[in-house]
N, C-alpha and C positions, 0 to 999 in steps of 0.2 A: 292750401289755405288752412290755417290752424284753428281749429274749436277754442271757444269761449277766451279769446286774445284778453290779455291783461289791457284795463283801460287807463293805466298809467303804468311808471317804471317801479314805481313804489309802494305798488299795492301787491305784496308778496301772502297777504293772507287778508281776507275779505270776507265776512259776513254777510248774505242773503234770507229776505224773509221768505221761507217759502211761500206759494201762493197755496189755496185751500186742497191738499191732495189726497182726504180720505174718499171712496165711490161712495156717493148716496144709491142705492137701490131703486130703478127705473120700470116704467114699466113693461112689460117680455121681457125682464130679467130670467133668465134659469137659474136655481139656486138648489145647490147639495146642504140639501136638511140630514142631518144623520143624529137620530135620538137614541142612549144607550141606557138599557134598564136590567134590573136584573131578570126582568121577563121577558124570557127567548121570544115570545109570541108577538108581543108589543113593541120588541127592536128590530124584531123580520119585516113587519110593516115601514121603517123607515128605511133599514140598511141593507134592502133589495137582498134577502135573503128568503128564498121561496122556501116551500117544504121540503121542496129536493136538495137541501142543504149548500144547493151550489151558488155564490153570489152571482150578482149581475153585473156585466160588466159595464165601467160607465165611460170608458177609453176614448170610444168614438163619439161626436156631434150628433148623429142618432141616438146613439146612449143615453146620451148627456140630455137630450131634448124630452125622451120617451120616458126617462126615468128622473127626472129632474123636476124639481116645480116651480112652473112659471107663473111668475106678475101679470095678473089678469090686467084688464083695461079699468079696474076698479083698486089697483095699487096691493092689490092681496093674493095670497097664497093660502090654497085649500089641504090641510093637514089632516091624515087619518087620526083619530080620536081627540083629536087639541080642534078644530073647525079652522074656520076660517081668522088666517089675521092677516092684518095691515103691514105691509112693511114697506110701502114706496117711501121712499124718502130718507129712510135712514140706512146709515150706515150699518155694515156688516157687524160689526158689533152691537151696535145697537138692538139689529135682528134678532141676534141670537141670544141675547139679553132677554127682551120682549118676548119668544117663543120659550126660553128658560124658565119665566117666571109662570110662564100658561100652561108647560109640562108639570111642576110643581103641582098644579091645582088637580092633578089627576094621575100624576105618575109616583113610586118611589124611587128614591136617589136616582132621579134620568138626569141625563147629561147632553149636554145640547150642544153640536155641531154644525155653523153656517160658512160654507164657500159659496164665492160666485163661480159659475161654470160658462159664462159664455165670454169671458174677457178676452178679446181679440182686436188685431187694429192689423189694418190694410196699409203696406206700405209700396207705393207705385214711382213709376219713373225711376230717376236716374240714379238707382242704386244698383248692387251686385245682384242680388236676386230678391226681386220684386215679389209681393205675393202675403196671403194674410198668416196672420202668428198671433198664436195663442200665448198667455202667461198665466202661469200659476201662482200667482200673488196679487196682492191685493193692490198691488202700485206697482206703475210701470213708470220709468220717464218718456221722453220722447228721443233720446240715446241711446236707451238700449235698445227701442225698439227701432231705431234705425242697426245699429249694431245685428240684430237678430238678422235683418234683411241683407246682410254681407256689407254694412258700410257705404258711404255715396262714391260715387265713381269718381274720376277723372272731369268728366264731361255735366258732373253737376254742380248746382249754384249753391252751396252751404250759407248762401245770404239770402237766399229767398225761397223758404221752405212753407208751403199750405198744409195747415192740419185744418181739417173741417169736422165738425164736431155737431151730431144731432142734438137739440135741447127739445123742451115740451113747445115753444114758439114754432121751430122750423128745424133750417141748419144754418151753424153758425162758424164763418172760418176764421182762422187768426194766420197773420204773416209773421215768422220766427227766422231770427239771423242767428244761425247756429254758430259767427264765429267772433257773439259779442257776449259778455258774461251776463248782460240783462234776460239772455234765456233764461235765470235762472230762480227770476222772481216774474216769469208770463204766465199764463194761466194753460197755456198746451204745455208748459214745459211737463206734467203730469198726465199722461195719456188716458184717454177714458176710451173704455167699453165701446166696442164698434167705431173707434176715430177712423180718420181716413189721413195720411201722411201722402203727401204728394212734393218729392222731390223736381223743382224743375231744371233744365238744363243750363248751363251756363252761355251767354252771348258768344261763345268761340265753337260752339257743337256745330251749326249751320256750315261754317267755314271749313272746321276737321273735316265733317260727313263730304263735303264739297269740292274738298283739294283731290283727290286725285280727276274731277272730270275737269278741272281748271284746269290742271298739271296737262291732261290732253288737251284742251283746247288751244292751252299758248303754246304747246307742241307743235302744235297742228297748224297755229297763225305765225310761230316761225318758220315751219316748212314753207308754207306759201309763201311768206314775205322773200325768202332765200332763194325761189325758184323762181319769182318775178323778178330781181334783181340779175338770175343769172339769163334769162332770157333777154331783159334789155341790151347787157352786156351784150350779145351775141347780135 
């Protein structure tokens, strides 16, 4: 089954609006603050550079948790010498715009550095290899990150794909036909921060999984039919 199928013979090139794909900052977001100054003293406090000269590594999800600063329950992150600022809600740019201009107030020529660091999305079911994946960017679609997870199988529904998606309400899912071009203006089509992607099977996996105990059973119901025949005979 083909991804995003043309919806006529004549639409050889077609225009889509995206739908809104920059991340706003949530909260337990983790965020890589990295502030650069000409004073060693005051950019060792940001860019995990202890007195031992050795950086910190920030590789691993412990890393990344222990040394990273996260979105209290109050939408802010607590910075050495800059305090406390607000940043739920805006965009990564935005961030680092807003901490740029509060560095200023105290630093000379700093330079202001915002990543997100927990950007991951769970991809389950009927793909090649299920399991969560990190990206290092600030957008992801909901293709690659199928793609990351080896692609859907055989045995899955590329027309009936669950992304469930946490908002500040609850959680919220979307149903996504991956083999019609209107993916390409849905609002999962742009994967956020801890989504959940759940491939489901297609209507013929019960049937595959099933043939071969069918296969013995009418084996089995022609043996017999064949031996009660050949006993009447007799």
């Amino acid at each position: 089954m083909v991804y995003l199928r043309k919806a006529a013979k004549k639409d050889s090139t077609q225009i889509f609006q995206q739908p809104h794909k920059d991340y706003n900052i949530a909260v337990n977001d983790v965020l890589y603050v990295r502030i650069l100054t000409g004073n060693p003293e005051i950019s060792a406090l940001y860019n995990n550079v202890p007195a031992s000269g050795f950086s910190i590594s920030m590789s691993s999800e412990a890393d990344q948790y222990i040394n990273g600063f996260t979105v209290d329950k109050e939408g802010k992150i607590r910075l050495p010498v800059l305090g406390t600022v607000s940043v739920e809600g805006l965009t990564l740019f935005d961030a680092e715009k807003r901490i740029q201009q509060l560095a200023d107030q105290y630093l000379i020529d700093a330079t202001v550095i915002v990543r997100l660091l927990n950007y991951k999305v769970t991809v389950l079911g009927e793909v090649a290899q299920p399991g969560v994946y990190s990206h290092y960017n600030d957008q992801m679609t909901i293709l690659q990150a199928i793609g990351k997870a080896g692609d859907i199988t055989d045995l899955g529904d590329k027309r009936n794909v669950m992304v469930i998606r946490s908002v500040p309400e609850g959680q919220v899912t979307y149903q996504v036909d991956l083999t019609k071009k209107e993916l390409l203006t849905s609002p999962a089509f742009f994967v956020k921060p801890n989504d959940v992607i759940y491939v489901k099977p297609s209507g013929s996996k019960a049937f595959r999984i099933n043939l071969p105990i069918m296969s013995i059973f009418l084996s089995s119901l022609t043996t017999v039919i064949v031996l009660l025949q050949y006993f009447e005979n007799q």
